[in-house]
LOKE-798106 format. One record per residue (C-alpha): residue in three letters; x, y, z. Coordinates in steps of 0.05 Angstrom, whole numbers, padded with zeros to 5 digits, always signed. Layout:
// LOKE-798106
ALAXYZ/...
END
This chain:
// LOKE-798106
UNK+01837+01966+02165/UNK+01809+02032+02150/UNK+01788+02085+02191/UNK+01731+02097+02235/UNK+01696+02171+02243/UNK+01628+02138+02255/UNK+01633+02118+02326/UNK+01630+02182+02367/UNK+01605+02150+02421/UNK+01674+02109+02431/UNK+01740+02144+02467/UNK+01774+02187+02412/UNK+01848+02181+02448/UNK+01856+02108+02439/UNK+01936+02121+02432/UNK+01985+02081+02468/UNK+02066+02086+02493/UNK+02062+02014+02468/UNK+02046+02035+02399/UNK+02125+02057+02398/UNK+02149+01990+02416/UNK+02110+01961+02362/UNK+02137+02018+02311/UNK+02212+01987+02336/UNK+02191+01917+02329/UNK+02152+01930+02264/UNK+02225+01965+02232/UNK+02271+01911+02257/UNK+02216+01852+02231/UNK+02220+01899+02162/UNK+02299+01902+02159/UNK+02304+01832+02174/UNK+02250+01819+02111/UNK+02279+01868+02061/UNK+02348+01841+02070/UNK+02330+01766+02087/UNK+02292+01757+02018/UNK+02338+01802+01981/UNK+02384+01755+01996/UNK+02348+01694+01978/UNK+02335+01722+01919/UNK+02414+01742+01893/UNK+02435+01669+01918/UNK+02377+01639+01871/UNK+02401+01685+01816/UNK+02473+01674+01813/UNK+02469+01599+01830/UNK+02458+01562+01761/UNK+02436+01500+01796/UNK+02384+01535+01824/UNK+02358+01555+01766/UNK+02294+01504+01769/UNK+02215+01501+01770/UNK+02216+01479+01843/UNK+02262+01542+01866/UNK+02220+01591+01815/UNK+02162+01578+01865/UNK+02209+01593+01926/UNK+02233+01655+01891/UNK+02170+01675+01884/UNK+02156+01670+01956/UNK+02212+01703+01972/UNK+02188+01762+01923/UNK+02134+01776+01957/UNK+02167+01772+02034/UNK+02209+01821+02005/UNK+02148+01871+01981/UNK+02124+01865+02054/UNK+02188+01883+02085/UNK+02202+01941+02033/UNK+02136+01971+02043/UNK+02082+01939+02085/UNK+02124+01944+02151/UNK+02143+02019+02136/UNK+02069+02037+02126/UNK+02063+02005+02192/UNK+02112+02026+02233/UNK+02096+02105+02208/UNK+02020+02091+02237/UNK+02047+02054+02294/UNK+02092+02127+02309/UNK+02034+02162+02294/UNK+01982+02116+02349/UNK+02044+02129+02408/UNK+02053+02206+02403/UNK+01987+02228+02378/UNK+01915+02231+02388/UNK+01877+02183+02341/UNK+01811+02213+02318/UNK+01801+02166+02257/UNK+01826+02226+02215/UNK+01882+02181+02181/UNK+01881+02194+02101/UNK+01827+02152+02061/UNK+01881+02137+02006/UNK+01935+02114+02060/UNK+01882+02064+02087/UNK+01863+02048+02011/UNK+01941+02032+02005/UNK+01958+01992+02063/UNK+01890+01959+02049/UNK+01913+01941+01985/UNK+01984+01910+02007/UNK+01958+01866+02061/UNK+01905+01838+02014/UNK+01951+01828+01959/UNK+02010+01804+02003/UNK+01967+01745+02036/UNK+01924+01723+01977/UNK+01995+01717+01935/UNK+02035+01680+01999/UNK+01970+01628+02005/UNK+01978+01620+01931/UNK+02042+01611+01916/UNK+02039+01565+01991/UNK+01990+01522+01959/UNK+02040+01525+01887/UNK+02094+01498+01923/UNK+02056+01440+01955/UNK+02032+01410+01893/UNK+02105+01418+01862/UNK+02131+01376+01930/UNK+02070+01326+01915/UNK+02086+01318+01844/UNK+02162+01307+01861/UNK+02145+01258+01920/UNK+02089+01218+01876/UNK+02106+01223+01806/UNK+02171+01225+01809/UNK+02187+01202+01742/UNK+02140+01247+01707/UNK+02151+01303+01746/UNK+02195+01344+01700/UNK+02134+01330+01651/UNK+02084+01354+01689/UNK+02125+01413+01722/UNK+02156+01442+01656/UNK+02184+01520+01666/UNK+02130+01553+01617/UNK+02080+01525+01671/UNK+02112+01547+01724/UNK+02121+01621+01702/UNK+02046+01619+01674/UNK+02030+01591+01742/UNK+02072+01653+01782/UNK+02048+01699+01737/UNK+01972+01678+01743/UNK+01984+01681+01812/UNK+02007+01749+01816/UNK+01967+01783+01770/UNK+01902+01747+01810/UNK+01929+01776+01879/UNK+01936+01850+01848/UNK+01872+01857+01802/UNK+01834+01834+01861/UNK+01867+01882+01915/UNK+01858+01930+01866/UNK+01770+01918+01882/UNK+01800+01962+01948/UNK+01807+02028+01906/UNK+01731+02017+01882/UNK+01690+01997+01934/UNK+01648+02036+01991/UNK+01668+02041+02065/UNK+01606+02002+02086/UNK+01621+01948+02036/UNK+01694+01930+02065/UNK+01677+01885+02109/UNK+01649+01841+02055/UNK+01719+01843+02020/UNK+01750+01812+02077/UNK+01709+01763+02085/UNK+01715+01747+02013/UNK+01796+01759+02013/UNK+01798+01703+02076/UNK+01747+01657+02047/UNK+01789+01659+01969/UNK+01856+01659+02016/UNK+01840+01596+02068/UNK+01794+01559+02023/UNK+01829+01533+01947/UNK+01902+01535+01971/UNK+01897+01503+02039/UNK+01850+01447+02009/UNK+01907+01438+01957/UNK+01962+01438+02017/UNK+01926+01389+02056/UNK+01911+01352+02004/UNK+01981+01345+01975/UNK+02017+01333+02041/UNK+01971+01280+02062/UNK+01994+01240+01992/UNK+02062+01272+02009/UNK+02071+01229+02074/UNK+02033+01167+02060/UNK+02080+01163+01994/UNK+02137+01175+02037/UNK+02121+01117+02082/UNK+02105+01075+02025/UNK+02181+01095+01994/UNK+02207+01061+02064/UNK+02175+01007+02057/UNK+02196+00988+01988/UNK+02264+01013+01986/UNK+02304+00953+02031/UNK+02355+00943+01992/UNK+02424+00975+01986/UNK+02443+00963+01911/UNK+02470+01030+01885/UNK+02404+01051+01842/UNK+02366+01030+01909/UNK+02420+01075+01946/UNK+02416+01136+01904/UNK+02327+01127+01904/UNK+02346+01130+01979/UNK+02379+01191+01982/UNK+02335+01225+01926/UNK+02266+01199+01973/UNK+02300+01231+02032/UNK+02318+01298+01999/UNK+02240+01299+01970/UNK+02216+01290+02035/UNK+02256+01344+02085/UNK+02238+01386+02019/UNK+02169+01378+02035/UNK+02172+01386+02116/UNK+02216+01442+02107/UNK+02157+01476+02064/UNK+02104+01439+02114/UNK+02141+01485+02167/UNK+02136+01549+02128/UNK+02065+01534+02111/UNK+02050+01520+02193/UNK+02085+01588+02206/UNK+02045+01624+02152/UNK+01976+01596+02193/UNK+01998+01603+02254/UNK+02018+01671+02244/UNK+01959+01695+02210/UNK+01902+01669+02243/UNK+01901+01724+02292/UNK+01881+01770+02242/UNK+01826+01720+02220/UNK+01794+01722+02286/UNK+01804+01803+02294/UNK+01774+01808+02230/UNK+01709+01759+02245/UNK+01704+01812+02315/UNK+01695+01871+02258/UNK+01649+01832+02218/UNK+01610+01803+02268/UNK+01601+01838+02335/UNK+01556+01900+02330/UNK+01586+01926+02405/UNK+01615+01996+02376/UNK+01664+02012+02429/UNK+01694+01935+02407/UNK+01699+01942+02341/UNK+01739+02002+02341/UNK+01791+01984+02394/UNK+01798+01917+02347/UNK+01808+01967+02289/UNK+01853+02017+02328/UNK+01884+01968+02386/UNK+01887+01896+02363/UNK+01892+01896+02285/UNK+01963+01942+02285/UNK+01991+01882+02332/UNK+01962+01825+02302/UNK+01982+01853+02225/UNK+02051+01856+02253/UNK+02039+01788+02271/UNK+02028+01776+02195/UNK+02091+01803+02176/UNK+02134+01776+02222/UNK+02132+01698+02174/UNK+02162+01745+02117/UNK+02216+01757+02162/UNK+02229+01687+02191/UNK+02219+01647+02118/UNK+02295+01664+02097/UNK+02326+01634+02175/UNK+02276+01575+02151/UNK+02318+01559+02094/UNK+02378+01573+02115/UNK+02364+01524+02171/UNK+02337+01467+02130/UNK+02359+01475+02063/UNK+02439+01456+02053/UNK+02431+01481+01981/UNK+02419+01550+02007/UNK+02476+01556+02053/UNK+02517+01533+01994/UNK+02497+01579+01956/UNK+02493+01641+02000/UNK+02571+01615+02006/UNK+02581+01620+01926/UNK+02547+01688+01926/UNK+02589+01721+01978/UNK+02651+01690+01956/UNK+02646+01703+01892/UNK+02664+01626+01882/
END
């Protein structure tokens, strides 16, 4: 959020020893991103299997963990130092702000995005299954990643032009484009997702060896789509306390409030944020055997 010089009436040393614990935390959550996703990213590369629509979208993810690690977290962790050992008098630079602005608008408007991309793909494999390489062909995928992208960054971009007084209404536009299209088309597509799963158990009773193999294949499809249903339920979780810091700066007109939300609360709860780019790669690791096989293949040189 940016700074504040129009509240002299407020405490001026609002710095805190914890601030340095969060400039630890914030380095080791951006080491643990950086490298996590890099990773992710050279196993998806140098596996050819992996080469697919459905791991494009994961890749692109993974992208964009990786930007937050490489730079968000830094940017964070130098204001963290900054809140521990010095006096904070709003006097940070206007173009830092503008910049870390920038990132953590782009960042979450791209993760909801390619969130809510992933969860049609999982619907469209679990429903349709055998017109999904039809309907999810690779030109759409990369015009859909690429759409995506270039969305996330023109709009962040509205950061460099706009007036102090008018940033408020940004957020509140950024969280309303964010929460609003790609949650209704997660919700949507993993309540289809699960009643088509059940409907798959019911049918499938034999154990002929097509039945066998639309066994398996219905299985796979759906801990595809919990594993993503768990990411997606991190990705909330872990970002709704900056929804509810940044309703306090919208909405409460208590001066002395909204700057310790600014100052105190939004460093910790934007750490918070970042902290999902930094579990997403133990995520798949965890649930997705492909991935361990392939990390194996990558550092093996197999």
């Amino acid at each position: 959020m940016a700074n504040n010089s129009s509240f002299p009436n407020c405490p001026s040393d609002l710095h805190d020893p914890s601030f340095l614990l969060l400039a630890s935390l914030s380095g080791v959550s951006g080491i643990m991103a950086a490298v996590g996703n890099a990773i992710v990213l050279l196993a998806i590369y140098r596996t050819e299997c992996l080469n697919t629509v459905s791991i494009l979208f994961i890749a692109s993810l993974a992208a964009v963990d990786l930007t937050v690690g490489a730079f968000q977290n830094p940017i964070l962790m130098a204001r963290s130092i900054k809140f521990g050992y010095m006096e904070y008098r709003y006097d940070l630079p206007e173009k830092f702000d503008m910049i870390e602005d920038f990132l953590w608008i782009y960042s979450f408007l791209c993760t909801s995005f390619c969130l809510g991309a992933i969860s049609y793909d999982r619907y469209t494999a679990v429903t349709k299954v055998f017109r999904y390489h039809v309907i999810i062909t690779r030109r759409r995928g990369y015009c859909v990643i690429g759409s995506i992208w270039f969305f996330a960054i023109s709009f962040s971009s509205i950061r460099f032009k706009i007036s102090e007084d008018r940033l408020p209404m940004l957020w509140l536009a950024t969280a309303l484009i964010a929460c609003t299209f790609p949650l209704w088309v997660t919700s949507y597509s993993y309540l289809y997702i699960f009643k088509s799963a059940h409907a798959q158990t019911q049918f499938i009773v034999n154990t002929s060896p097509i039945e066998e193999r639309r066994k398996i294949e219905a299985a796979h499809q759906r801990k595809t789509a919990w594993t993503i249903g768990i990411i997606i339920s991190v990705f909330v979780l872990l970002y709704l306390p900056s929804l509810v810091v940044a309703c306090i700066d919208m909405f409460v007109t208590e001066e002395c409030v909204i700057v310790r939300a600014r100052v105190v609360a939004w460093p910790w709860v934007t750490f918070i944020c970042y902290i999902s780019s930094a579990v997403n790669p133990w995520i798949y690791s965890f649930r997705f055997p492909w991935f361990r096989q392939a990390l194996k293949q990558t550092f093996t040189c197999s």
